[in-house]
N, C-alpha and C positions, 0 to 999 in steps of 0.2 A: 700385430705381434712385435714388429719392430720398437714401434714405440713402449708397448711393455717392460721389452728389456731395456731398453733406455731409461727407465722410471727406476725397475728393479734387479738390474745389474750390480748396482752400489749395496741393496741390501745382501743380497747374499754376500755381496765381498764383505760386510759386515759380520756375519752372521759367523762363514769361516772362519775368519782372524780373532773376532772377538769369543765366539765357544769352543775353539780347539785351536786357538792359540800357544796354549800351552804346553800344547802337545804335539804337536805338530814344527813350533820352533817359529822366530820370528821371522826368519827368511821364506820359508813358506806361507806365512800369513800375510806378510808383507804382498807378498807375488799373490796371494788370490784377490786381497783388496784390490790392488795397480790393475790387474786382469776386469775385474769388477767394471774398474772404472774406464778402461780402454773399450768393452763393452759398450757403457753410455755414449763414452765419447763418439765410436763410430755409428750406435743408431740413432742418438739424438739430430744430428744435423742432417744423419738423412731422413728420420721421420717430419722433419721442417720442410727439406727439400722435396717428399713425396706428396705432402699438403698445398704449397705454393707453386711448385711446377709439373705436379706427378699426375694431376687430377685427382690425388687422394681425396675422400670429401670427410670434411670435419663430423663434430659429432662428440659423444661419450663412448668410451670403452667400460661395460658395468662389470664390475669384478664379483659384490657381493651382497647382499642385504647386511644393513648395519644397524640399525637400530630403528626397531617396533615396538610405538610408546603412544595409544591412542591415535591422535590423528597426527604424530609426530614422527613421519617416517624416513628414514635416512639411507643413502645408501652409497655401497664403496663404489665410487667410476672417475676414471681419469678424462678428464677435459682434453678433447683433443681440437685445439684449434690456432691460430697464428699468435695469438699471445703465449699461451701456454706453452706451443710446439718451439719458438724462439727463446725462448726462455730456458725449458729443456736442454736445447742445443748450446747456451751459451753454458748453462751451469753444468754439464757434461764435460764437454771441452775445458774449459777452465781447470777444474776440479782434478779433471784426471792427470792435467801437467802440472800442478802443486803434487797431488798425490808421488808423482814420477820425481818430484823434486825433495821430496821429503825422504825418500829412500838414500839420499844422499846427505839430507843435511841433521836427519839421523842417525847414522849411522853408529856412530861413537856415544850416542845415549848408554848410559847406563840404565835406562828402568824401561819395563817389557815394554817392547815396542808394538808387540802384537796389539797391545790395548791399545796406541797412539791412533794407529793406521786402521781398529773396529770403530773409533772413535770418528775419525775421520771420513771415513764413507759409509756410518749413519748420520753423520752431519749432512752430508752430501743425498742423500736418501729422501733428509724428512726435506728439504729442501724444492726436490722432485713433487715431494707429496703436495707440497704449500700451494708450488708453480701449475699442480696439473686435478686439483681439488677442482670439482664439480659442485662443491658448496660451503657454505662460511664453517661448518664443524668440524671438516678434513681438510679445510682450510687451517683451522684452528688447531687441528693434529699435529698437522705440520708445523705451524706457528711456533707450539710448545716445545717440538721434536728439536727444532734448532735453538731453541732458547736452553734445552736441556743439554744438546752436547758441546754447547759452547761455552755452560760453565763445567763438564768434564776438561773440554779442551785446557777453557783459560786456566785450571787448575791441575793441568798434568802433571808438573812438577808440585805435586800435593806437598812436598818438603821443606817448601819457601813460602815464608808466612806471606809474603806478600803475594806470589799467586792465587792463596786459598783465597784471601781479601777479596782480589780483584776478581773472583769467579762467584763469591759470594754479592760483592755490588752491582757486579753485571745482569745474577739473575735477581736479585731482588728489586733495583730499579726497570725492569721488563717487565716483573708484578704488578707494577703501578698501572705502566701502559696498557697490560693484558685485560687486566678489570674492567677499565671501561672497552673495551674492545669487544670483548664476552657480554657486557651489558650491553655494546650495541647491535650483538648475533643474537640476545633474549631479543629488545624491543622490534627486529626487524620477523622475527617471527610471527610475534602480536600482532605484528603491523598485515603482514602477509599469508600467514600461516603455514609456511616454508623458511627455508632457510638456504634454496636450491639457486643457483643464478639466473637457469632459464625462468623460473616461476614470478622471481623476484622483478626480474627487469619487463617481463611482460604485464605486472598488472601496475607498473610504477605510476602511469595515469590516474589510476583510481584513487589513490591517496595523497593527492598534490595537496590538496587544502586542509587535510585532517591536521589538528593541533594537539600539544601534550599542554597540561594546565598543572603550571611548578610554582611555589611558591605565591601564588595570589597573582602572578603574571602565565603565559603562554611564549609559547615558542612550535614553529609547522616540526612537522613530525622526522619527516628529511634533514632538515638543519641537525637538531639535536643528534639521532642516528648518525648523520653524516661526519660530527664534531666527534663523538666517542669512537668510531672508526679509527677518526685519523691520529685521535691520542694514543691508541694503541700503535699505529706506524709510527710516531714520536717518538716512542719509547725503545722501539724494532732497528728502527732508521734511525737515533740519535739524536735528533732536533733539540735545539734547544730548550733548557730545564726537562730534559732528560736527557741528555747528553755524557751526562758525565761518568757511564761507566765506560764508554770507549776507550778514553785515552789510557784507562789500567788493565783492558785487556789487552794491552800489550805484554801481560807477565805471561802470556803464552808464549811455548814455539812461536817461530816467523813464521812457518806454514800455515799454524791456524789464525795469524792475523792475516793472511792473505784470504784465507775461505774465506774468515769472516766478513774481510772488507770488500772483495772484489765479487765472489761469488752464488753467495749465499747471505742468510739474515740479514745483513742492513738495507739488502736492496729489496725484502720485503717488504718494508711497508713501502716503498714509492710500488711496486707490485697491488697489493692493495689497492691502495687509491684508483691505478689504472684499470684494475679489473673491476672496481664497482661504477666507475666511470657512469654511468646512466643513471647510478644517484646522485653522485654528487653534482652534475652537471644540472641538477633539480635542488642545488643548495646553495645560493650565490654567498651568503656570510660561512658558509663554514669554505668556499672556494677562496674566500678572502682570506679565511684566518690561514689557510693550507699555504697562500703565494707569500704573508708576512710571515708567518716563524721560516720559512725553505730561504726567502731574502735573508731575513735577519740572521739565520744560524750560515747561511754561506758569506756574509763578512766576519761574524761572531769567530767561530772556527778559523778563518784566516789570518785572523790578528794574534790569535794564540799560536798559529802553525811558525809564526816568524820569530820567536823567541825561543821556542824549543831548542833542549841540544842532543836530548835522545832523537837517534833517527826516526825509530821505530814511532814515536810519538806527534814526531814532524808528519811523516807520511799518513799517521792516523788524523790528525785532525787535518788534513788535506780530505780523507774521507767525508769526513765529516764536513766540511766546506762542501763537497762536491752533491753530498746528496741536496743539501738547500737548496743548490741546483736545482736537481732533478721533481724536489718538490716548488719549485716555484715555478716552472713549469707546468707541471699537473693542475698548480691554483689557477693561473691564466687559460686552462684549459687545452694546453699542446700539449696532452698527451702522448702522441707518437715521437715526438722532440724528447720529451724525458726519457720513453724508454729505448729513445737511441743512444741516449746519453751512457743510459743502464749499461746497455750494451756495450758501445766504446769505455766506457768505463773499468768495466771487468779486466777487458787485456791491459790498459794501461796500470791501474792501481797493482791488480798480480802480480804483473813487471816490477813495478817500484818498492812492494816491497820484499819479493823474493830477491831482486837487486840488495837491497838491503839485508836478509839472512845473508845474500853470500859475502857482504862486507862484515858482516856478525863473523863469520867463520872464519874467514881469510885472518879475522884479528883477536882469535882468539878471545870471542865473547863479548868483547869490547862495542858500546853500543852509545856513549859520548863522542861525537861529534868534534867535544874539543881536544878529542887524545887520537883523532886523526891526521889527515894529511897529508898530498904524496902516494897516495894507493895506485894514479892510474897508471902506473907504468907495471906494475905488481899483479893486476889483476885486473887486464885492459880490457874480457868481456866483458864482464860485470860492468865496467865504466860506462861501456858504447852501449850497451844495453840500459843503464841509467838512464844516458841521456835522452837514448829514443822516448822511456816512459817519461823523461821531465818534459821534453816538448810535447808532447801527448798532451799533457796536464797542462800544459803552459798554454795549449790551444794556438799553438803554432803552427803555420802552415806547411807542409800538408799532412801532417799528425791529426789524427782522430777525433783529438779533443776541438778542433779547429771548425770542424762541421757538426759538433753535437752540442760542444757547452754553448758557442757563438749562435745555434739556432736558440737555445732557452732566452737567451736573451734578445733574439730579435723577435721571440714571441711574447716576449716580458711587456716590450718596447710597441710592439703590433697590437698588444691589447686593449691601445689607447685606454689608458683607464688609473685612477691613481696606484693602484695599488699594483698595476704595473712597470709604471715609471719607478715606483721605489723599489720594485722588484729589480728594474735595471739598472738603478743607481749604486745598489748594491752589492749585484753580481758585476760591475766592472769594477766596483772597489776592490772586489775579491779577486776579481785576474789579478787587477796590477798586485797584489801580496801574492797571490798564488806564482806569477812569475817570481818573485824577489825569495820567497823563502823555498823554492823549488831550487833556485840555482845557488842560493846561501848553502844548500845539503851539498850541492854539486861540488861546490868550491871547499866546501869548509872538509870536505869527504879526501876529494880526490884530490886535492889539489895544494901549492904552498908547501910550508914544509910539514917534516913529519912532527908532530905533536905527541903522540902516543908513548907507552912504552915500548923500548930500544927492544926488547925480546920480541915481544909481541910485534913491532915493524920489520924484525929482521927477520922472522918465520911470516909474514904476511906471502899468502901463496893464493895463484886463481882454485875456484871450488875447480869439481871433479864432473866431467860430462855429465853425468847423471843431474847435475845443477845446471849446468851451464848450457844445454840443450832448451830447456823448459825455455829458460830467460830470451833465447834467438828468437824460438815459435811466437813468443810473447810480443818481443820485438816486433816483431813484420806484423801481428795483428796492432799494434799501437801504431804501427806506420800507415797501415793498408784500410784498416776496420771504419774508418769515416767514410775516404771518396770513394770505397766498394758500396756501402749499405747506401750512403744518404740519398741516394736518389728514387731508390724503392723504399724508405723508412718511414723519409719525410718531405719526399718529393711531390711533383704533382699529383701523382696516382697513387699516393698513400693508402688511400680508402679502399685498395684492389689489392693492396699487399697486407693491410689488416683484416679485410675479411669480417669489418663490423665488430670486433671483439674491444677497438676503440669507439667510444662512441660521443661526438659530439654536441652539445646543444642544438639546437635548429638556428638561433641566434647566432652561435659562435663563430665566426669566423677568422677566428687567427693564425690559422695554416694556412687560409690564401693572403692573407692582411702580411703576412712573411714578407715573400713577394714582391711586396708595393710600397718599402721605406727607401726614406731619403735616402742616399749613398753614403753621410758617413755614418749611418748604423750598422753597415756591414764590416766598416773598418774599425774603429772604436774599439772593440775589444780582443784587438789581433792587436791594435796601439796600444791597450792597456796593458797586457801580457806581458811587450817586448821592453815597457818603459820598467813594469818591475823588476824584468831582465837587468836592465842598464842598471838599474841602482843595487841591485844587488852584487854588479861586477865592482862599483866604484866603492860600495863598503866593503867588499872581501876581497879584490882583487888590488887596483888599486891605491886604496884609501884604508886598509885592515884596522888602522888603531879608531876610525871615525865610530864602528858599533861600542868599543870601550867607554868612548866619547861622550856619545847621547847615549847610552846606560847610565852612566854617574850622572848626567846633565837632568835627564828626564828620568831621576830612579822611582818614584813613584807608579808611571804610569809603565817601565818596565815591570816592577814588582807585581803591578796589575796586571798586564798580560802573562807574565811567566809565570803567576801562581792559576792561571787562570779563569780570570775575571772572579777571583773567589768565590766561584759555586761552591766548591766541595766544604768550603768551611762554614759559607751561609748555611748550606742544608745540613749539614754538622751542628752545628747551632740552633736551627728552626727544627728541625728531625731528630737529628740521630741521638743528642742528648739529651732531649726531651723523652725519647722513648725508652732508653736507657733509664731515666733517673723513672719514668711511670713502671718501665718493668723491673727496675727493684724496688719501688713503694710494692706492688702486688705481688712476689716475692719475700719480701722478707714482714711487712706485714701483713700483709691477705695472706698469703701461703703459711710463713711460717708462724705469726703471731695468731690469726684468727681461724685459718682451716684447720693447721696442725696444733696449734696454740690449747684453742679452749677442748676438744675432744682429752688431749693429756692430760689439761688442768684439771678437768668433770673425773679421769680416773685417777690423779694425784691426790685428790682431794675425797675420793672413796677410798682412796688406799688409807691413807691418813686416817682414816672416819671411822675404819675395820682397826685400825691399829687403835686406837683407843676405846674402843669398843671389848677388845679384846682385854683390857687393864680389867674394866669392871668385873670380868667372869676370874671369881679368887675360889671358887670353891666351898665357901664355907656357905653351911647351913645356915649358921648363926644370922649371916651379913645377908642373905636372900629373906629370911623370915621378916630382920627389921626391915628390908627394903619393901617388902610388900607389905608391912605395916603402915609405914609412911604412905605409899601408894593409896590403903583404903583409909587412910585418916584424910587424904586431900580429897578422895573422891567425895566422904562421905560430906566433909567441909562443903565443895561444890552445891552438893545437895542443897544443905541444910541453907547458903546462902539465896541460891537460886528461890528453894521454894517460899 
């Protein structure tokens, strides 16, 4: 029962605000949503704590029969087990102190709010639904559910052509992903005749060798499943070459970039991955392809995070940096390492960038970087609260991120294997810019003088408890959330604190392989961190005119990073007007020239035909006699030639 309402808490606070919002008033809808979610938040962690230390016993909760279609039977039940029930609990908690912080940083919205906050904890809802599915289709419910109110969200302010945009590329790039994803919930059915977790993972033995026969070659039947799985978390997660609608959903609220990025959707697909874990663990090249695009988009993302000057953008592709993370992890197969990662992840990134709406606020909108400066004496929670989320991020010791990212990479590095070494060469590239443009925000933010406009500096004021509460809670989880978890997450006794819901190869061993490296693999990327620190103090602090410097010195490869590595105008180029200029060929000529075209022309051309038709009928006797004169003088001619 507990767990129930932890699932369905959020939908009714949905349900309120969003169908009797308008009648009821946005302060009341507001306070049923926030209720909704304080709900989750207190039975989610204890439905975790009932499982793990309660002797609760796992299992499914069946809610309903859903769908009866031959032998294709489906049904509503929530997963109640240690992935699922942590999961719950973080996206609970989380959620409900953005929700509490949004009632503050809304406030002064002009457009109903009631819709923001129905929006908002059915975001958080289908979320629940994704985290606590019993199978790939209410999986896939869920999947949808956030992919749909997060282009509500990204588009709240529907007024601003550029929010519509970015609500419009975020869902239509998630299209891409979703297809094959849905293609690999059809073939896994084929394959098994279910589509249920338990059914699927128990007969995984039987179909090791079975093969798909593509194109005149073959491919085992896992690999391929396993590969369209993870395209669709590429797309969910942002990975590389699909990546690029993240950075424009920032034309949302800062609330809803923090769901999006800390709590909910993008940590789906590394979700994904880990719940099917027992197949992909039976897929070594599609494990391969998972640890190179999670390497490559956690340097890729990093190198674009250091030239940013919108905040909000900074801290977005830091997201995106961090999941590469957490999937290159998953490829090397430390599953539990990623989704600790998951975990310390949510308070820190929240942190960072509800730190950031309240720098939004204090500056009256203002979200350049280069028109700050000087804030922390102005707005010194917010500051101290920054900095806890930047050392978090920066995997500084004894911050969160210190014990979660530093384990991905001593599991990258434990894999022995190539494709984990460049998973680790990678991810320490990525500290050292993750230290440098974490504290380039810091400095360029708080610090120095004031750059901004004189109004706008001189009304800069700290946000309002109802903000500034969320940000502390947040705090202490970006301080506290590594050396409390890591030792039941991804410690020895891992495999007693997952409960089997992780499941590793028989081969695999690189949760004990952890363990057993040289000494300086454990320092290395605490050294990376702190050197991108340094240099980020000597170009901002120190040395300020040296980024002017090598901008003009190296403008090329600035230009390259700050337009971002030119995806969006490659696939602008390769996509978008290509399909533009194919949908107005079939438009103006298929539509308008040949569907609409010739039907008009066939009745232009009878009207015409009636119009001179009508000349000939003059009425006279005279003119009908000789015509049918003529008439049987040709027929009888006929005749006479013929015979």
């Amino acid at each position: 029962m507990i767990y129930m309402l932890a699932v369905f808490a959020p939908l009714a606070g949905a349900l309120v605000a969003g169908l009797l919002g308008r009648w009821i008033g946005d302060r009341a809808a507001m306070a049923a949503s926030v209720l909704g979610m304080a709900v989750a938040a207190v039975c989610g962690p204890l439905a975790w704590a009932m499982l793990e230390w309660g002797g609760a016993p796992a299992g499914t909760i069946r809610i309903a029969t859903w769908i009866q279609a031959g032998s294709f039977h489906v049904h509503w039940a929530l997963r109640y087990d240690a992935l699922s029930a942590v999961m719950v609990a973080m996206v609970g908690f989380v959620s409900m102190l953005i929700h509490v912080y949004s009632v503050g940083y809304m406030a002064h919205d002009s457009y109903r709010r009631y819709r923001f906050f129905a929006y908002l904890s059915l975001f958080t809802f289908a979320m629940l639904m994704l985290v606590t599915a019993n199978n790939l289709l209410q999986l896939f419910f869920g999947w949808e559910g956030v992919g749909l109110c997060s282009y509500l969200l990204i588009g709240y302010w529907y007024d601003r052509p550029a929010a519509c945009a970015a609500a419009i590329k975020a869902f239509v790039v998630n299209r891409i992903g979703d297809l094959a994803f849905a293609i690999g919930v059809a073939m896994l059915f084929l394959t098994f005749g279910s589509i249920g977790f338990t059914t699927i993972f128990a007969h995984l033995a039987q179909h090791q060798t079975e093969r798909y026969h593509i194109l005149g070659g073959s491919i085992r039947v896992y690999e391929l499943i396993a590969i369209l799985l993870f395209i669709g978390a590429m797309g969910k997660s942002a990975q590389l070459f699909l990546h690029v609608w993240l950075p424009d959903a920032m034309e949302g609220p800062t609330p809803v970039s923090a769901l999006i990025h800390a709590a909910t959707m993008v940590t789906a697909g590394v979700f994904l991955v880990a719940r099917m874990s027992p197949l992909f663990d039976q897929a070594p090249a599609a494990m391969t392809l998972v640890a190179v695009i999670g390497g490559s988009t956690a340097f890729f993302a990093a190198t674009i995070g250091c030239v940013q000057n919108d905040i909000k953008r900074v801290i977005a592709y830091s997201t995106c940096s961090q999941l590469g993370y957490m999937f290159l992890g998953e490829g090397v197969g430390a599953y539990p390492a990623s989704i600790f990662h998951l975990l310390t992840h949510a308070f820190f990134k929240a942190l960072l960038f509800l730190c950031a709406g309240s720098v939004i606020h204090a500056m009256s909108d203002e979200q350049d970087m280069r028109k700050m400066g000087g804030l922390w004496r102005k707005i010194p929670i917010t500051y101290v609260t920054m900095w806890a989320g930047s050392l978090a991020l920066g995997g500084v010791f004894p911050f969160a991120g210190y014990y979660s990212k530093d384990a991905i990479l001593e599991a990258a590095l434990a894999a022995h294997s190539a494709v984990g070494d460049y998973g680790f060469v990678m991810g320490i590239l990525a500290a050292v810019m993750t230290g440098f443009y974490s504290w380039r925000l810091l400095l360029m933010t708080f610090h120095g003088k004031p750059r901004g406009d004189h109004h706008a500096m001189a009304h800069a004021h700290e946000s309002p408890w109802v903000m500034t509460v969320p940000l502390m809670v947040l705090a202490v989880g970006a301080l506290s959330a590594g050396f409390l978890l890591h030792g039941i997450v991804i410690g020895p006794h891992w495999q007693y604190f997952w409960r089997g819901t992780l499941v590793l190869a028989p081969g695999n061993q690189v949760m004990t392989a952890m363990d057993q490296l040289p000494g300086w693999a454990y320092v290395v990327p605490s050294i990376a961190g702190l050197l991108g620190i340094a240099i980020a103090y000597w170009f901002y602090w120190w040395n300020p005119m040296l980024p002017v410097r090598l901008a003009s010195q190296f403008r090329p490869l600035y230009l390259f990073l700050l337009n971002k590595w030119y995806f969006d105008e490659l696939y602008d180029a390769l996509f978008v007007r290509p399909a533009f200029a194919l949908g107005k060929l079939l438009w103006q000529t298929g539509d308008e020239t040949i569907i609409d075209g010739v039907p008009n022309g066939l009745a232009d051309l009878a009207v015409d035909g009636s119009r001179g038709a009508v000349k000939i009928q003059t009425g006279s006797i005279a003119v009908y006699a000789f015509t049918m004169l003529i008439g049987l003088v040709v027929l009888v001619g006929i005749f006479l030639i013929w015979g």
